[in-house]
C-alpha positions as CSV (number, residue, x, y, z in Angstrom):
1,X,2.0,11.0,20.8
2,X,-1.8,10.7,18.8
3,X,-2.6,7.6,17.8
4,X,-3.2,6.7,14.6
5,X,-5.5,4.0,13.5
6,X,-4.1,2.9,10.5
7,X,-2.1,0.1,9.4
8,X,-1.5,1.3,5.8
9,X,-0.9,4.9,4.2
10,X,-0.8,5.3,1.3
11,X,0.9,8.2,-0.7
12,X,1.0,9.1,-4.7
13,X,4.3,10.1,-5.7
14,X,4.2,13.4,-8.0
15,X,3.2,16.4,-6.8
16,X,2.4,14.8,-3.6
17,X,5.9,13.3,-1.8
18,X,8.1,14.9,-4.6
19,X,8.2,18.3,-6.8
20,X,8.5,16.8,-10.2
21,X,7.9,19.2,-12.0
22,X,10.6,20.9,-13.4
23,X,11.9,17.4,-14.8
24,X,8.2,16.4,-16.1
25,X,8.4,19.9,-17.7
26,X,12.2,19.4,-19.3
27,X,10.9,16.1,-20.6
28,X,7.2,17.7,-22.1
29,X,8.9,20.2,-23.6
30,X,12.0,17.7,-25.4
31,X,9.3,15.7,-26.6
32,X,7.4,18.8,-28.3
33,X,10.4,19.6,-29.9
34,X,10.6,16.3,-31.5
35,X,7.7,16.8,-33.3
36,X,8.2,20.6,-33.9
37,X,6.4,22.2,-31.6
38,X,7.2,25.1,-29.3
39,X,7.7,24.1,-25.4
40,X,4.8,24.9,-22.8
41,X,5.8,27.3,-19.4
42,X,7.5,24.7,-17.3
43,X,5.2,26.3,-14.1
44,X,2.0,25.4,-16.0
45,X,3.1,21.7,-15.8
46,X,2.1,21.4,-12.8
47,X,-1.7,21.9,-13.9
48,X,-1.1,19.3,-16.3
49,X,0.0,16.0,-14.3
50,X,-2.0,13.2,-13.1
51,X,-3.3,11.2,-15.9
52,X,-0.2,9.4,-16.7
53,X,3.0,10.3,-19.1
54,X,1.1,10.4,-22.3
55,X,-2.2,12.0,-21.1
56,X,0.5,14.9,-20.1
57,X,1.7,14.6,-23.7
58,X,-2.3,15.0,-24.9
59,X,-2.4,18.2,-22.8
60,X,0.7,20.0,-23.4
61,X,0.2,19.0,-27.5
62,X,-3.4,20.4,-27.4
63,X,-1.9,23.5,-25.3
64,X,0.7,24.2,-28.7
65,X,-2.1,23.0,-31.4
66,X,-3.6,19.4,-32.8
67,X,-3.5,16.9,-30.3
68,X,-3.8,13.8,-32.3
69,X,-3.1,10.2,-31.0
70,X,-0.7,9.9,-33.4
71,X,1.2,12.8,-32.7
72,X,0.9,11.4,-29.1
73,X,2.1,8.0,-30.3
74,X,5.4,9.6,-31.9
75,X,6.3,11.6,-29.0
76,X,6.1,9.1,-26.0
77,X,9.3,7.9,-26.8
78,X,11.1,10.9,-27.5
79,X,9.5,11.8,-23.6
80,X,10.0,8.4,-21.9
81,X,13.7,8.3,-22.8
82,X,14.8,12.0,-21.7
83,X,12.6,11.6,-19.1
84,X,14.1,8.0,-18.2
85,X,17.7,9.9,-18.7
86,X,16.8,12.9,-16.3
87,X,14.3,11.9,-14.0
88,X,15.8,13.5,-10.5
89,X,18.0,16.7,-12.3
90,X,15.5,19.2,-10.8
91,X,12.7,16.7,-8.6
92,X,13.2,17.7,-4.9
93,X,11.2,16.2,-2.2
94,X,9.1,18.2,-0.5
95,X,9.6,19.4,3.2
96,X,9.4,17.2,6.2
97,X,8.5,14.3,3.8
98,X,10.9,12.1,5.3
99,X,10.6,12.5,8.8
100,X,6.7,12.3,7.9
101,X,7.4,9.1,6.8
102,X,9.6,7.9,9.2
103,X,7.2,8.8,12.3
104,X,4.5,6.9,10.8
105,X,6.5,4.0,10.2
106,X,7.6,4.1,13.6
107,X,4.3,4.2,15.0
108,X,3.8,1.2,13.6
109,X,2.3,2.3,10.1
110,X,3.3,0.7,7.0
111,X,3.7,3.4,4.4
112,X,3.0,2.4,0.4
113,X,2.9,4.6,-2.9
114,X,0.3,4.1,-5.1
115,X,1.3,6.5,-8.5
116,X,-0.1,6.7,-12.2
117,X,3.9,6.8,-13.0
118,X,4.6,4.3,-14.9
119,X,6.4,1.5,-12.3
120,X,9.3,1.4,-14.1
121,X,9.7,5.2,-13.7
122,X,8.6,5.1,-10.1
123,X,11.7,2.5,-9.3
124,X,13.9,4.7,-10.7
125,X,13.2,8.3,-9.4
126,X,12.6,6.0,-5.6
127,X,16.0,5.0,-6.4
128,X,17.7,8.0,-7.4
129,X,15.7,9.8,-4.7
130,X,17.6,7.5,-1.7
131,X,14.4,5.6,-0.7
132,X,14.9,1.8,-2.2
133,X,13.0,0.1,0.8
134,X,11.4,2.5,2.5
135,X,7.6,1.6,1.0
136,X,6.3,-1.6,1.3
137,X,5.0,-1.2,-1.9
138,X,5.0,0.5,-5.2
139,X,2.3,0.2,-7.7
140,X,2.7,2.4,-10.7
141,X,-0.3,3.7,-13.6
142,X,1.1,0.4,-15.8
143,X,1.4,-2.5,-12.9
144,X,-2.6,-2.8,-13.7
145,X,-4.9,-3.0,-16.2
146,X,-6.2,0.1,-14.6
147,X,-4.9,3.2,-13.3
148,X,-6.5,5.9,-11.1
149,X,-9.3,6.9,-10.6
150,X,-10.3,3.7,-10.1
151,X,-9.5,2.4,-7.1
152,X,-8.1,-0.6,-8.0
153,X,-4.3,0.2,-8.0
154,X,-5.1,1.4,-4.3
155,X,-6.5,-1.5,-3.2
156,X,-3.9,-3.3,-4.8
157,X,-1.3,-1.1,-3.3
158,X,-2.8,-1.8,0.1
159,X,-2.9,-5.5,-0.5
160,X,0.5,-5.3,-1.2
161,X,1.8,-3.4,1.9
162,X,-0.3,-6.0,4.7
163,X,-3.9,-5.1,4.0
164,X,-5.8,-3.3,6.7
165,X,-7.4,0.2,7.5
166,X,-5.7,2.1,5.0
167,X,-5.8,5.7,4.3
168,X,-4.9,7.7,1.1
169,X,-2.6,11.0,0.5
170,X,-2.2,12.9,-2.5
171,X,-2.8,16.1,-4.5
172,X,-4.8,15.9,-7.2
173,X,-8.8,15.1,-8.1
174,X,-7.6,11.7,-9.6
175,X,-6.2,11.3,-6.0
176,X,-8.9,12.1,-4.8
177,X,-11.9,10.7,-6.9
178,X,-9.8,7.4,-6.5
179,X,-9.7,7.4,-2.2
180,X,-13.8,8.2,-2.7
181,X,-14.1,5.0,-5.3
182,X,-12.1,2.9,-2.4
183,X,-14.4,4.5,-0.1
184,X,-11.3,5.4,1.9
185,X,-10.0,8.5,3.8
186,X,-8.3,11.0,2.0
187,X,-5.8,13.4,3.2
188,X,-4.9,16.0,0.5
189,X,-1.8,18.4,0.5
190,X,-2.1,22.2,-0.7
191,X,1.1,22.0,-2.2
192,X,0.7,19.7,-5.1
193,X,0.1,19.6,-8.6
194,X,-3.9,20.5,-8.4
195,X,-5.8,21.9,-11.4
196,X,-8.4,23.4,-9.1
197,X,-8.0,24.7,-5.3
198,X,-7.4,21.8,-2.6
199,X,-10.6,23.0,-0.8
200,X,-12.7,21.7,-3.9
201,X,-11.3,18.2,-3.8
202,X,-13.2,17.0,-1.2
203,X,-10.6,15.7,1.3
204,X,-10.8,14.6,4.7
205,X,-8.2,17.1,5.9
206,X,-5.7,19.2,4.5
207,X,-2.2,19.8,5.2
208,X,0.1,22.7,4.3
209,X,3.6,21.0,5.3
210,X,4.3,17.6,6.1
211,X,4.7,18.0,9.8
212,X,0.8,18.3,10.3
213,X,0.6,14.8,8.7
214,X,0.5,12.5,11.9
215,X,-1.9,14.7,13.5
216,X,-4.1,15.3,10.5
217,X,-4.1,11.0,10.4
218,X,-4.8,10.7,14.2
219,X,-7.8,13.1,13.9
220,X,-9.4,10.8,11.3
């Protein structure tokens, strides 16, 4: 077995441990409705996520026309509730996630999640999704003043789980621009919600299923 010299890892939650986007997408599109637009292509979604719950909002309202803040304003809630009512209809976790996880924590790892989710949100879908005490800890895009990409949330996320070496997993360039911030490794999955290929985000290493995680962790 590699050894792996961390004593944290931590993971951001959409697009990176879970699919969320067809619920994400149900939710978008309910909230455009609500203020009488026409729903976006659930698939493109996944392009969209990152920024937090009313940055997605922004984008899939300037995607159907105007994309005022007050347009925003008046369709958060309309999204937050649906989204609150269906949160884990269509998320599935991605493959090997949980046997990732589990190998890591048995090789002594403590494993955290470090999300621009709201944390409200994030307890929920972690709930409804099995995994109420399996991370150490859970800081969401509203636990701080701050969200990613700055690394605040991360450190705090690592404080949280223990402190210690501490390495970062996600999807995204927010993930990414937030583990280079913390001046922290950064292991990106292909399979995530990216708006640009994972070979331009910069990443430590790179894995393509979650079996190549412990070994893309020992390498580092």
């Amino acid at each position: 077995m590699d050894r792996i010299d961390f004593d944290v890892v931590a993971f951001d939650l959409d697009g990176t441990l879970a699919d969320t986007a067809p619920d994400l997408a149900a939710s978008l599109n309910h909230a455009l409705g609500s203020v009488g637009r026409r729903g976006v292509p659930p698939e493109s979604v996944r392009n969209l996520v990152g920024h937090g719950a009313k940055a997605l909002l922004r984008r899939g309202l300037a995607v159907t026309g105007e994309a005022s803040e007050g347009l925003v304003e008046e369709a958060y809630p309309a999204f937050m509730d649906y989204y609150g009512a269906n949160i884990c209809a269509g998320t599935r976790i991605f493959p090997g996630v949980e046997q990732a996880l589990d190998d890591l924590v048995a090789r002594g790892v403590t494993v955290a999640i470090c999300t621009n989710k709201p944390e409200s949100l994030t307890h929920l879908l972690i709930e409804a999704l099995g995994w109420t005490g399996r991370f150490a800890a859970i800081v969401g895009g509203d636990t701080l003043a701050v969200r990613k990409p700055d690394p605040t949330p991360l450190f705090e996320t690592i404080m949280r789980a223990g402190g210690g070496k501490a390495a970062f997993v996600g999807d995204s360039i927010i993930d990414a621009d937030t583990a280079k911030a913390a001046q922290l490794p950064f292991v990106a999955v292909s399979f995530g919600f990216s708006d640009r290929p994972v070979a331009q985000l910069g990443a430590h290493a790179v894995i393509d299923h979650y079996a190549e995680l412990a070994g893309a962790l020992a390498r580092l």
